[in-house]
N, C-alpha and C positions, 0 to 999 in steps of 0.2 A: 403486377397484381398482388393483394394483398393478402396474406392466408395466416392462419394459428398453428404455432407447435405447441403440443405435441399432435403428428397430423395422426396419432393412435393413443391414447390418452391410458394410464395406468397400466397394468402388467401385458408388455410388450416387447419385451426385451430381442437383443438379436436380429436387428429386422435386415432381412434381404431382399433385391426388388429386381424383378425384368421386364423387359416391354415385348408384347410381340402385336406390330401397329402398332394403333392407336389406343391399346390397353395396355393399362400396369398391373402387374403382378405382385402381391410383398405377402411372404410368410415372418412368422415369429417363434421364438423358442417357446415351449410351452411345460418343462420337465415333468413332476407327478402329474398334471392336471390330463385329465382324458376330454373330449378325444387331443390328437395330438397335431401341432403344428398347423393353427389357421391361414387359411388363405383369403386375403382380400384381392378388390378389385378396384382401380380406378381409371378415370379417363380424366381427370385433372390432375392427381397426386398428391392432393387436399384432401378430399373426399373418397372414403372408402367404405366398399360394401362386403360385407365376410360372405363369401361364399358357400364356405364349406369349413371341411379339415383333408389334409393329406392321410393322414393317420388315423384306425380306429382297431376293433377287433376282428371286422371283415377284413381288412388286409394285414394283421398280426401284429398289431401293436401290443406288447407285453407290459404293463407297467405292474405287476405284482410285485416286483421286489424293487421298488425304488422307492427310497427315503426321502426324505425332505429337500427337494431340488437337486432330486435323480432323475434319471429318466430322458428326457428328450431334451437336449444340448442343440445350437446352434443349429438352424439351416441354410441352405443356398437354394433359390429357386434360379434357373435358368432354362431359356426355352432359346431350343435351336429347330431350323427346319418341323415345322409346324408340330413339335413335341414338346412339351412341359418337363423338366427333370426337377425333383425334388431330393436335397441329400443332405443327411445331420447324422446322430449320433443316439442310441438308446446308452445310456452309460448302464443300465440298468439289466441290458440285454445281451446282444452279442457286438456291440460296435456301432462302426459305422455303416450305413445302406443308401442305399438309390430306390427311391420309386417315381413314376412316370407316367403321364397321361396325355390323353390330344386334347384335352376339354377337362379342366379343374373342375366343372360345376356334379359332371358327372363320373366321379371315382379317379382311383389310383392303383396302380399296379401292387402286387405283391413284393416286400422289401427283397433289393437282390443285395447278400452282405455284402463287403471289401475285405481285403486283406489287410489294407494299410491301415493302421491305428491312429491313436491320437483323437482330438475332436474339431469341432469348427470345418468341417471340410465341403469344399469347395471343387466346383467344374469348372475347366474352360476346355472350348471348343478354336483348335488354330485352325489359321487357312488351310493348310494342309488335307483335314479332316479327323488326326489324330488329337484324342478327347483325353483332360489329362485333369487328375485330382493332388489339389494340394489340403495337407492338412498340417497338423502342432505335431510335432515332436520330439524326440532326447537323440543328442550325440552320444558316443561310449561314454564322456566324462561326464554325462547330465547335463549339460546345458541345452537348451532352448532353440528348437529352430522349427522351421516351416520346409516342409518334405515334400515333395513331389513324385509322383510314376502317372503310365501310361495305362490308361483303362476303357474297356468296352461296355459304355453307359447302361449299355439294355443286358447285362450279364452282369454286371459288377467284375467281368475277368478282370486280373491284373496283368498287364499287358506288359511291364516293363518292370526293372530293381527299381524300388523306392532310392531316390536323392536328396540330400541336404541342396534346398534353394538358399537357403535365406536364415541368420542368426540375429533378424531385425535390425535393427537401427539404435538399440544401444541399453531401449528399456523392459524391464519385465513382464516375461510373460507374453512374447510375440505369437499371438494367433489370432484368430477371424482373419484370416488370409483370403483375399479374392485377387484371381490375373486376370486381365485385361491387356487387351491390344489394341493403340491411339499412336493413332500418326509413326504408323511402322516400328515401334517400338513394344515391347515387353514392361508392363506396369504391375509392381504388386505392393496390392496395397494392403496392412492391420492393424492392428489393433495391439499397443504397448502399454504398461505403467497396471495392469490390473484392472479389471471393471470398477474399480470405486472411484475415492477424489483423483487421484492422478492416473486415469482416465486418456488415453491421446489415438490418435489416428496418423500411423507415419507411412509414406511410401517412395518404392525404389523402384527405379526402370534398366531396361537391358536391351543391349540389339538383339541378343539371342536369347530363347526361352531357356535354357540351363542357365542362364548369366555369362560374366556376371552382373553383377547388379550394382549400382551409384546410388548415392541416397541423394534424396531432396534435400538443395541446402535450406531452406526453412524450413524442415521439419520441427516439429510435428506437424503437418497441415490441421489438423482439427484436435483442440484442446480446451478444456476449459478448467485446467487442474491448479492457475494462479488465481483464476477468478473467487475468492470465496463469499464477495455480497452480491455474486448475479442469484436471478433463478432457476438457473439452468447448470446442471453438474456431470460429472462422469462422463462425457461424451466421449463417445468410439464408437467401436466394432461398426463399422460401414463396410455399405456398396455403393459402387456409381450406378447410374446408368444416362445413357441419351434420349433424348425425348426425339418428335418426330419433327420436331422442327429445330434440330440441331444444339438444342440448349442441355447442357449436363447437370446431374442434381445428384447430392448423394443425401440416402436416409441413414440415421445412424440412431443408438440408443443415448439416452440421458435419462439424469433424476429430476424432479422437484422437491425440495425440501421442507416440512413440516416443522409448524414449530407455532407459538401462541403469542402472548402477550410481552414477550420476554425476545421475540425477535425469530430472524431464520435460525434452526438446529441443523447442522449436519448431520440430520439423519431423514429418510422417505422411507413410507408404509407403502404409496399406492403401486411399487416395482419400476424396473427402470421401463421406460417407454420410448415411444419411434418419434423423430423427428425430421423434419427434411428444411434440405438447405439450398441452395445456388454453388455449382461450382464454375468457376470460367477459368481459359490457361495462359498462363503468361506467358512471354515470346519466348521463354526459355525452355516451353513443353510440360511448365509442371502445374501442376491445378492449386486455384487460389481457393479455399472451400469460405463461405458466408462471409463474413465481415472480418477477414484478413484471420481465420483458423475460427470465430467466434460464432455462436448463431442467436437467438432471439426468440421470445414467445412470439410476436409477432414481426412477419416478414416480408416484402416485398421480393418479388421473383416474377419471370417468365412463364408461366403455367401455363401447359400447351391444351387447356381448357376452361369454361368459366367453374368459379367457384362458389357455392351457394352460401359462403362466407363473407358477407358484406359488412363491409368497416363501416357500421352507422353507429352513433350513440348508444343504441341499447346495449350493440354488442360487445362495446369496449366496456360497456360495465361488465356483462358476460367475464367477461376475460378477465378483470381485474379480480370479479370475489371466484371465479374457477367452476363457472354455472352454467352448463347450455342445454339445454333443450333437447338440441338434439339427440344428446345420450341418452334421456329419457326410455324406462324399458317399462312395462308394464305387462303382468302374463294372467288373465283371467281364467285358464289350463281350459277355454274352448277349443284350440285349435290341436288338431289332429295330432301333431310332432312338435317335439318341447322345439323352442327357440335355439337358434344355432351359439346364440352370445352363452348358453348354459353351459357351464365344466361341471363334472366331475371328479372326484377324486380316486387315482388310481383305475384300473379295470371294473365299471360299477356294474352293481347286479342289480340288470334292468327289471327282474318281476317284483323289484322290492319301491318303483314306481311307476305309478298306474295313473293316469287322466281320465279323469270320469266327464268327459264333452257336456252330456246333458248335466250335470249336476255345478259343470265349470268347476273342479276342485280337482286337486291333485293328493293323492292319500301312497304316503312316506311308510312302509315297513320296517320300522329301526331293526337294528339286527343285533346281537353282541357288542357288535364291533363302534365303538364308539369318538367321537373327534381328538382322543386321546390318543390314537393306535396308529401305526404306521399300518392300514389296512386299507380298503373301501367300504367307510361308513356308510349311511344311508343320510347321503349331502347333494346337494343342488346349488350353484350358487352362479352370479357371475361378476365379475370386474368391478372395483371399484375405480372410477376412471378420474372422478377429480376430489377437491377436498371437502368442498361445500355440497353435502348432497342428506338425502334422505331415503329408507328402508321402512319397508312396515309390510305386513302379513295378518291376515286372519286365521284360526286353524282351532282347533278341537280335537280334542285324544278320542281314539274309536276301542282302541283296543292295546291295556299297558299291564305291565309290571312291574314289581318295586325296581328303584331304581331307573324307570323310565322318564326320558328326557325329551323333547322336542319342542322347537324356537326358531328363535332369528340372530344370526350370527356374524361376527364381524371376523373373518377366519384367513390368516398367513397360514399357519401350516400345524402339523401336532401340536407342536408344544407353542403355539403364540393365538390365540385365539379368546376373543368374549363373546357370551351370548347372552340374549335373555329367554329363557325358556320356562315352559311347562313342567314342574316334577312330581312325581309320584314317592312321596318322601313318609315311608311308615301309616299309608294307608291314606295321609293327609295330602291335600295339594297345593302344590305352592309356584308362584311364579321366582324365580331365583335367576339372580346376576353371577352369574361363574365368569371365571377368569383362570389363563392359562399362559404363564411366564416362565422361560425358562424350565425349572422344572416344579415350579410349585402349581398347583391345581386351587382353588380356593370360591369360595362361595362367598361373594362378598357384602351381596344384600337378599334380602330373603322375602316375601309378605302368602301369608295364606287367604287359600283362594277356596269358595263354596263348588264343591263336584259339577261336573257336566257343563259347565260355562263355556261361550266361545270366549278367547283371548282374542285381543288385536294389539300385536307387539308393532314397535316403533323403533328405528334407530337416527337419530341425528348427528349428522357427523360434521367438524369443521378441521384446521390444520392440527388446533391443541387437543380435543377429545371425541371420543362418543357418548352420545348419551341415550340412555335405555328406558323408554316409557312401554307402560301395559293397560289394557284398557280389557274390563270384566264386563260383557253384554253390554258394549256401549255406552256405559255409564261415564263416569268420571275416569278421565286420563291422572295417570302414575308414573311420577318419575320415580323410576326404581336406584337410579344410578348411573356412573359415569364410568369410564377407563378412558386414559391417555392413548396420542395416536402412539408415541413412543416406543410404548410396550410391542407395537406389531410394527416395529422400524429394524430394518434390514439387517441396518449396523448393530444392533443389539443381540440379532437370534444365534444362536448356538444350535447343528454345527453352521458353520457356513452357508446365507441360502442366497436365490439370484431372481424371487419369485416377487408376491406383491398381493392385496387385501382384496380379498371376496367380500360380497356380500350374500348371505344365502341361506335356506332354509333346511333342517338337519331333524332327524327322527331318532330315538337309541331305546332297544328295548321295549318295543311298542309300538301301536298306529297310530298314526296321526296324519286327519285332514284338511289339508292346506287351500283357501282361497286371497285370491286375487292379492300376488304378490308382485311388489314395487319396487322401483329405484330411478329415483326422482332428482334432478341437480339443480332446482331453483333455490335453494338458500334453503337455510331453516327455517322450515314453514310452520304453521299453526296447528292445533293436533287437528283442528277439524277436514282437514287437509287427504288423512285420509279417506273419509266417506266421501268427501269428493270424486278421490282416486278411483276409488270402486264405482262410484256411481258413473264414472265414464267407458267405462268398460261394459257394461253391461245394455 
């Protein structure tokens, strides 16, 4: 059966997956963004519905002091006898934790910490019934290995001395470590070479759980770090699992690459995402992952359900310009609770947004703290999931101060972000294209605008740019200006980051309220395109 990767499109990094039946389970890394660590749901492995979040301020999620792709690292979801365990890393808090539920949809336990450090860590459950966490971390001389002890899942106790399993299989940087037990053996399998282009997935088996451990003679099983004209890159940090009719799959993370007129760049804005593959074992016990280590935007597999992904004409064109439908989100702020696809940034301060049901508007309290600050501004945004898509927003200032800002925003993290916004510039008002690189800040087109006016801002995005239109009471649509996808591309941010492009609506210094906000992935549409958008919602 035929299905698309990426089966989680734009910032999804990290994905791990369990079955309990006939459902799947996959969480994602999520670091500054709030709340923390989603969880989907599928019954084919194609199709996923977000549930929830593991992670929020009801059960202690701290993300005040994390910077720019701090905060919540890798997870493992695994469910043994009819309990869900969830377990990663706050880098930004105290470590690593476990929390736990019978039922994802409704909550999670309170974080129980670990002792054992490192990150990437991982449960498994042996016959026996002793439950054991492996994670990353240092011998006396600094090198690199994957650690193991014995722990009580529902306590976080540590049960046993932490032990050196494993110094990988030869390349850097060995972690996303998951064990697994197949055909009476000890399998452990991660993640080598770094999350960028050399990128790989190697694994080692053992009779016994300490070891030791043989490597796979074709290793890497999952690579794509020789390929540089696929479009698919980075691929790692996996998990397997079995489906219920005997068939194994692993998902793992990968990039797609941006780039214009001038060909693929090895560089991606929209963050690494989840993809899934076929694995089957050769007679020698070791897994053959997708097309001999390679995988595909589109793939044939076993899906142990149907998928509403149908290989027809229309859709292969879908897939060729990076367009579907089905991510289409649209939020007219009637309903009751914002949409689960909304992040926030850092711990947000919810009386600073308000959904007014009858009036359908959503009205933004800016605060001091603005998209410049390692803080929680007063931002709403969510995923940018492919490369052809479109943004646009209604909104109007209630209540500002000089220097007050609020718009529509293309936003990686502090320091990489464009918008076009509303400003209160010396009494006068002006819609303005700001941009944020590295460490320059700069206003790079400007136009004045008559007091009191609604704005309807606009963003169009394709692999090379964005572009910034404003439209003053309906009137005549304004291209205000463009920025490159470039600028908000992985490989370029300083320091180091592992996150991926929002789209989303931001307040600073003032009120402002917000209707019937968009993101649309049929191509670059027409401006009229908006009032349509509206007009369907209503």
């Amino acid at each position: 059966m035929k299905y698309r990767n990426p089966i989680l499109s734009g910032f999804h990094p990290d994905p791990s997956i369990c079955r309990a039946g006939d459902d799947f389970y996959l969480v994602t890394s999520t670091f500054e963004f709030y709340p923390g660590v989603p969880v989907y749901h599928s019954k084919n492995l194609a199709d996923w519905e977000l549930l929830g979040y593991c992670m929020t301020e009801e059960n202690g999620l701290d993300l005040q002091r994390s910077g720019p792709s701090g905060g919540i690292y890798a997870p493992t979801i695994r469910y043994h006898d009819g309990m869900f365990f969830m377990i990663t890393t706050n880098v930004s808090d105290k470590g690593n934790f476990i929390v736990y539920t019978d039922d994802p949809r409704k909550g999670w336990s309170e974080p129980r910490w670990l002792k054992q450090g490192g990150i990437d860590p991982s449960l498994f459950w042996d016959d026996d019934g002793k439950v054991y966490l492996v994670s990353t971390g240092h011998d006396s001389d600094g090198h690199c290995t994957i650690d193991m002890c014995e722990i009580n899942p529902f306590t976080g106790e540590q049960l046993s001395e932490t032990v050196i399993l494993s110094y990988g299989c030869g390349g850097k940087y060995p972690e996303g470590a998951h064990l697994y037990k197949c055909f009476g053996k000890y399998y452990l399998m991660m993640a080598e070479g770094g999350t960028e282009y050399g990128h790989m997935e190697t694994i080692q088996r053992a009779d016994f759980i300490f070891g030791p451990y043989e490597t796979c003679p074709h290793n890497p099983i999952l690579s794509h770090r020789d390929d540089t004209k696929g479009e698919i890159h980075c691929v790692g940090h996996a998990d397997l699992v079995e489906d219920q009719n005997g068939n194994w799959w692993i998902v793992c993370l990968g990039t797609r690459c941006n780039g214009g007129e001038t060909g693929i760049m090895m560089q991606h804005h929209l963050g690494r995402e989840t993809f899934l593959t076929p694995v089957v074992w050769d007679k020698d016990g070791w897994p053959i992952v997708g097309n001999q280590g390679k995988i595909e935007l589109s793939m044939d597999g076993p899906l142990p359900g149907k998928t509403d992904l149908i290989e027809t004409k229309e859709r292969k064109a879908a897939v060729r310009t990076g367009c579907q439908t089905r991510l289409d989100f649209i939020d007219n702020f009637s309903a009751e609770k914002a949409d689960y696809r909304y992040n926030y940034l850092r711990n947000p301060k919810l009386k600073c947004y308000i959904r007014d049901r009858e009036k359908q508007c959503l009205l933004l309290k800016g605060t001091e703290e603005t998209l410049n600050d390692a803080a929680s501004p007063t931002w709403i945004g969510i995923r940018q999931q492919e490369f052809c898509c479109e943004a646009g927003v209604c909104m109007d200032a209630c209540k500002a101060e000089e220097g007050f800002r609020a718009g529509l925003t293309a936003f990686y993290n502090q320091f990489y972000h464009y918008e076009i916004c509303l400003v209160k510039n010396k009494a006068v008002w002006e819609v303005q294209l700001a941009k944020h690189v590295h460490d320059i800040f700069a206003v790079t087109a400007r136009a004045e605008i008559p007091e009191g006016k609604q704005i309807q801002f606009r963003i169009t995005a394709d692999k090379e740019k964005y572009s910034f239109y404003y439209t003053v009471d309906g009137e005549t649509e304004v291209l205000l200006g463009s920025g490159l996808t470039a600028g908000l591309s992985t490989e370029g941010t300083v320091p180091m980051s592992f996150t991926g492009t929002y789209l989303g609506i931001f307040a600073e210094r003032g009120n402002a309220r917000f209707q019937t906000f968009y993101v649309k992935y049929r191509g670059n549409s027409s401006a009229q395109d908006f009032a349509l958008a509206a007009k369907s919602v209503k």
